[in-house]
N, C-alpha and C positions, 0 to 999 in steps of 0.2 A: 245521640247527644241532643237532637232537636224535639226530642218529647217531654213533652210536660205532664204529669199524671196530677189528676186531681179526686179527692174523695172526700165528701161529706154523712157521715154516718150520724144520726141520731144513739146515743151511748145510755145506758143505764149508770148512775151514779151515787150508789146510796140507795136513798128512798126519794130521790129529784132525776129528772129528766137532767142528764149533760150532753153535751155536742163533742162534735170533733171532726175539726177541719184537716184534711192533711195536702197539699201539695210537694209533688218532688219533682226532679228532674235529675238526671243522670249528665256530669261533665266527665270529660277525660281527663284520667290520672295523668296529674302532672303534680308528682312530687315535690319539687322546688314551693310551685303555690299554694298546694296544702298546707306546706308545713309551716310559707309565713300566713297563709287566712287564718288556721289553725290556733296561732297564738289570742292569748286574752284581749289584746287589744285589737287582731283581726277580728273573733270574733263578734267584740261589742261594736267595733265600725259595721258590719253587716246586720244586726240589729237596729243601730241608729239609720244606716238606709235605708231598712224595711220600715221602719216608722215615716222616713221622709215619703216614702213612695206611698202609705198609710194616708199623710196627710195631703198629698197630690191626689191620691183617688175620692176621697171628698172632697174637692172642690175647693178645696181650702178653707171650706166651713169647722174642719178640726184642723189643730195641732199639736203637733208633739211636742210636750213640755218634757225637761227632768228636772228631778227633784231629789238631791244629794243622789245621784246615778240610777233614780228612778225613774220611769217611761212612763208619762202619762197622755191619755189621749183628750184632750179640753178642748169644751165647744167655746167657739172663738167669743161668742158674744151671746148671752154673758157666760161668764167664764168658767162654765160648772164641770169639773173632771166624769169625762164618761165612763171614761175606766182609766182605771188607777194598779200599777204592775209594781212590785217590790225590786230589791236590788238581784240582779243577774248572778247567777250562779253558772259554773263553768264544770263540763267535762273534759278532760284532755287526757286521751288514751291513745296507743299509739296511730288505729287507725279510725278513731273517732273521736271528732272535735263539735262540743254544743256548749249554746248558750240557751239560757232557759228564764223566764221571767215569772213568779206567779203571780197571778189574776187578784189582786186585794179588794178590789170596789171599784166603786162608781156608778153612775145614775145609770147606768146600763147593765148594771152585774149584780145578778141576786148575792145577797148579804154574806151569806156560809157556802157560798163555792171556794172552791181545791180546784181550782183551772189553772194552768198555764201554759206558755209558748214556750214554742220553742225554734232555734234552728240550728241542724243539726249537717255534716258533713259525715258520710261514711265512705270507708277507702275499700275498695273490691277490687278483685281482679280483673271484672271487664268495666270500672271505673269508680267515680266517685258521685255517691247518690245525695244531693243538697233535699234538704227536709223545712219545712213550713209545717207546724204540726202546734195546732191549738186544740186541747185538750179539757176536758171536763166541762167548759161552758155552758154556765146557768143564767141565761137572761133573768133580769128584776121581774119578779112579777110569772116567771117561767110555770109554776104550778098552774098557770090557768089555759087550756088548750088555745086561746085567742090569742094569746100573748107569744105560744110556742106556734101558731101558724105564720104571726106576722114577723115572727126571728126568722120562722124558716127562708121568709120570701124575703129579706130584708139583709139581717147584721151576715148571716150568714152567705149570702152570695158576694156581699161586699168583703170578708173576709176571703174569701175564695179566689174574687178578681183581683184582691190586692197580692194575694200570696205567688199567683201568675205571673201578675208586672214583675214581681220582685223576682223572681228565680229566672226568667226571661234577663233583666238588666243585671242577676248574677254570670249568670251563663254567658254574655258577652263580655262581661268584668273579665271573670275567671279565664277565656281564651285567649283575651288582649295579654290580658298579665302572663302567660304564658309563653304567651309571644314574644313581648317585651321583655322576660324574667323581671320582672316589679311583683312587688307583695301588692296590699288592695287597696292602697289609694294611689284614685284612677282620677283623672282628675274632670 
């Protein structure tokens, strides 16, 4: 339960360089809290925390905005969206619960990317695997090897640390609520 796995791959995407970030960690099956995190509005509460935690890990130089139930990450000042995520789409299978955002824009995201996040719940027999998994990621500007060296050392390790906080402050969520039988607000 106390391992955190984490992997950043370089992807083929098309005819563009994409990324792909994945972070997981393994909680124990505890039925009861699957099934309420599992719901639409568990899911979108763990979304909106992983944007708070987002915006904790910069310094608070970003924020998480929405906008009609869309995630946008805005540099605080002045206030130009770094990336900009469309409305949340939902999986709900029996033993796998996701929400998913795609990647629209922003000053940080090349134009014609098909990226998105996601985070995802799967139910197994020796437990339940939490997923961090940004996909297709085409930084602005990404065609130019300078611009794909300075993502590498940069957006993507900041995704990576933030994707750890986050499944870390699930992972105590998810045991406490077990604990307590409570769904996921924790307070």
């Amino acid at each position: 339960m106390g391992r955190v796995d984490v992997a950043v791959d370089p992807q083929r995407s098309g005819n563009e360089a994409g990324y792909r970030s994945t972070q997981s960690i393994t909680l124990p099956v505890l039925d009861p809290v699957f099934d309420a995190w599992g719901t639409r509005s568990g899911l979108l509460e763990m979304l909106q925390t992983y944007f708070g935690v987002a915006e904790r890990s910069a310094g608070r130089l970003v924020r998480a905005r929405w906008h009609g139930g869309r995630p946008w990450l805005v540099l605080v000042w002045p206030p130009i969206p770094f990336v900009r995520m469309g409305e949340p789409a939902y999986d709900l299978t029996a033993d796998r619960r996701a929400i998913r955002v795609g990647i629209e824009g922003g000053l940080l995201v090349m134009p014609s990317t098909h990226a998105n996040l996601a985070i995802e719940l799967h139910r197994g027999p020796s437990g339940v695997m939490a997923r961090v998994d940004l996909v297709g990621y085409q930084p602005r500007f990404g065609r130019y090897a300078i611009v794909r060296w300075v993502y590498e050392r940069t957006q993507v390790q900041v995704h990576g640390s933030v994707g750890l906080r986050y499944l870390r402050q699930l992972r105590d969520r998810w045991t406490r609520s077990g604990v307590d039988a409570i769904g996921p607000s924790v307070g």
